[in-house]
N, C-alpha and C positions, 0 to 999 in steps of 0.2 A: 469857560462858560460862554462866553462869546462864539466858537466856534458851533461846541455842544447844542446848545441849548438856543441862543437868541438866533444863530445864523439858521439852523434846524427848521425853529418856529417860523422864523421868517417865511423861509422857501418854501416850506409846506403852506405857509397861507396863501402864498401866490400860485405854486404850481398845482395843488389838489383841486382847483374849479376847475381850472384849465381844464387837466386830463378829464373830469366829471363830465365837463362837457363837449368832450370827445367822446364818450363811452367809455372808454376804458383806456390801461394805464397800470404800470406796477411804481413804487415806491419803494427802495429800500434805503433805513437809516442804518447807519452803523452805532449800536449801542455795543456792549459789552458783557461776560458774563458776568462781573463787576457790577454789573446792573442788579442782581438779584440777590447782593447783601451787602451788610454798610463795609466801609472800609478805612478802617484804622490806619491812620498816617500817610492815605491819600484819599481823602473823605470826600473833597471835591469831586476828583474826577469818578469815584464811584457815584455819586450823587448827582453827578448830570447823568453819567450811564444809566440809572435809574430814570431821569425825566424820558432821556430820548425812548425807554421801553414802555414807559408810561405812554406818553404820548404816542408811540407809533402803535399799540395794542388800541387805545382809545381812537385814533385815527382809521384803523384797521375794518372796527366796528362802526364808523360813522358812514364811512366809504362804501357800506357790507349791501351787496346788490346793484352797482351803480358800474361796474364795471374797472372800479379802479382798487387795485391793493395796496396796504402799506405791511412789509415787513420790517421787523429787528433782527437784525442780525446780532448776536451775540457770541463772536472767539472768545477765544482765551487765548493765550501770550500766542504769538503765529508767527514762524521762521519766516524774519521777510528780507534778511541782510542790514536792515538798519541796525543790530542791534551787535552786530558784528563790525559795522565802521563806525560805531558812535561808542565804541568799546564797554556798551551798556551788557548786563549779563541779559541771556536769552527770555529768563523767565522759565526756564527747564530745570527741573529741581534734579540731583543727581539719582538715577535709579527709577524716574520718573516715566512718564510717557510719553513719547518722539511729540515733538511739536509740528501740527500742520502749517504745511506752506502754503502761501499766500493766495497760491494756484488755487489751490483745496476748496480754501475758505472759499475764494471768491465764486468759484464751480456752485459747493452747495448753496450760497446765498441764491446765487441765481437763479438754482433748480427751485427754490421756495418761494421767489417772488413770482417766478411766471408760473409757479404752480396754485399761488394763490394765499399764500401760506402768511400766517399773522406774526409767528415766531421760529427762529430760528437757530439752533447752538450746535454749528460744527464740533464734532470733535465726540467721543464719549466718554472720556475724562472730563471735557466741559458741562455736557450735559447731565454727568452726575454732580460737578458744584452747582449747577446752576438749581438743580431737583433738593440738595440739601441747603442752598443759600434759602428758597421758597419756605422750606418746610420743616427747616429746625431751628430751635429758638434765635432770635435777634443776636440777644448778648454769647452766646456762643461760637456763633459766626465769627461774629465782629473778634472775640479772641482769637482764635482759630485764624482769621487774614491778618492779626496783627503779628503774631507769632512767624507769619510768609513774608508779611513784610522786615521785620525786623531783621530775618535770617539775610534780606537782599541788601542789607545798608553795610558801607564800607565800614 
């Protein structure tokens, strides 16, 4: 929460006049797809991934003409080698779809902040959870990731 969330709001409240009053300025935070449904049995960290999208769409629109943008960026699990020395599983479900690296993410983010862009979900596996996290019922979601979580515990 601390990093999420109060370190986030912090910075954002210092650095967004600044750029403002430079004219211009991109912003990108790192939220998550995780942001656009609750999540069963790591409720937290889905729930700040939610503020920081909340807040970077509502910053996005405050900033809107001033020369400054704020993106969210939103992956989904992303091949970065941590996950290999911390002998954590990938997040790649078997039979699934190849997980972007790190490269990837980081490319498209950047293509979407200096292009202006308010949101962002690499990947298009991500971007269809992130279209059904949006758009089909709450409690169905929220099953549905508790069932991915479940399958990932020892």
């Amino acid at each position: 929460l601390d990093v999420n969330i109060v370190a986030l709001t912090y910075l954002s409240k210092r650095v967004l006049p600044w750029l403002r009053s430079n004219g211009r300025g991109h912003v990108m935070n790192l939220a998550s797809v995780a942001a656009f449904q609750p999540g069963p049995l790591m409720a937290v960290y889905y729930a700040s991934k939610a503020y920081v999208l909340s807040l970077s769409e509502a910053l996005h629109n405050e900033y809107g003409g001033s020369g400054v943008t704020v993106t969210a960026v939103c992956p989904g699990p992303t091949e970065t080698g941590f996950q290999r020395a911390s002998g954590v599983p990938s997040g790649r479900r078997p039979g699934g779809p190849q997980l972007l690296s790190a490269r990837e993410v980081a490319l498209q983010a950047y293509r979407a902040a200096r292009g202006g862009r308010r949101v962002v979900v690499p990947g298009m596996a991500n971007r269809i959870a992130a279209f059904l996290g949006r758009h089909m019922p709450s409690g169905y979601t929220a099953q549905f990731v508790r069932r991915i979580q479940e399958s990932r515990l020892p």
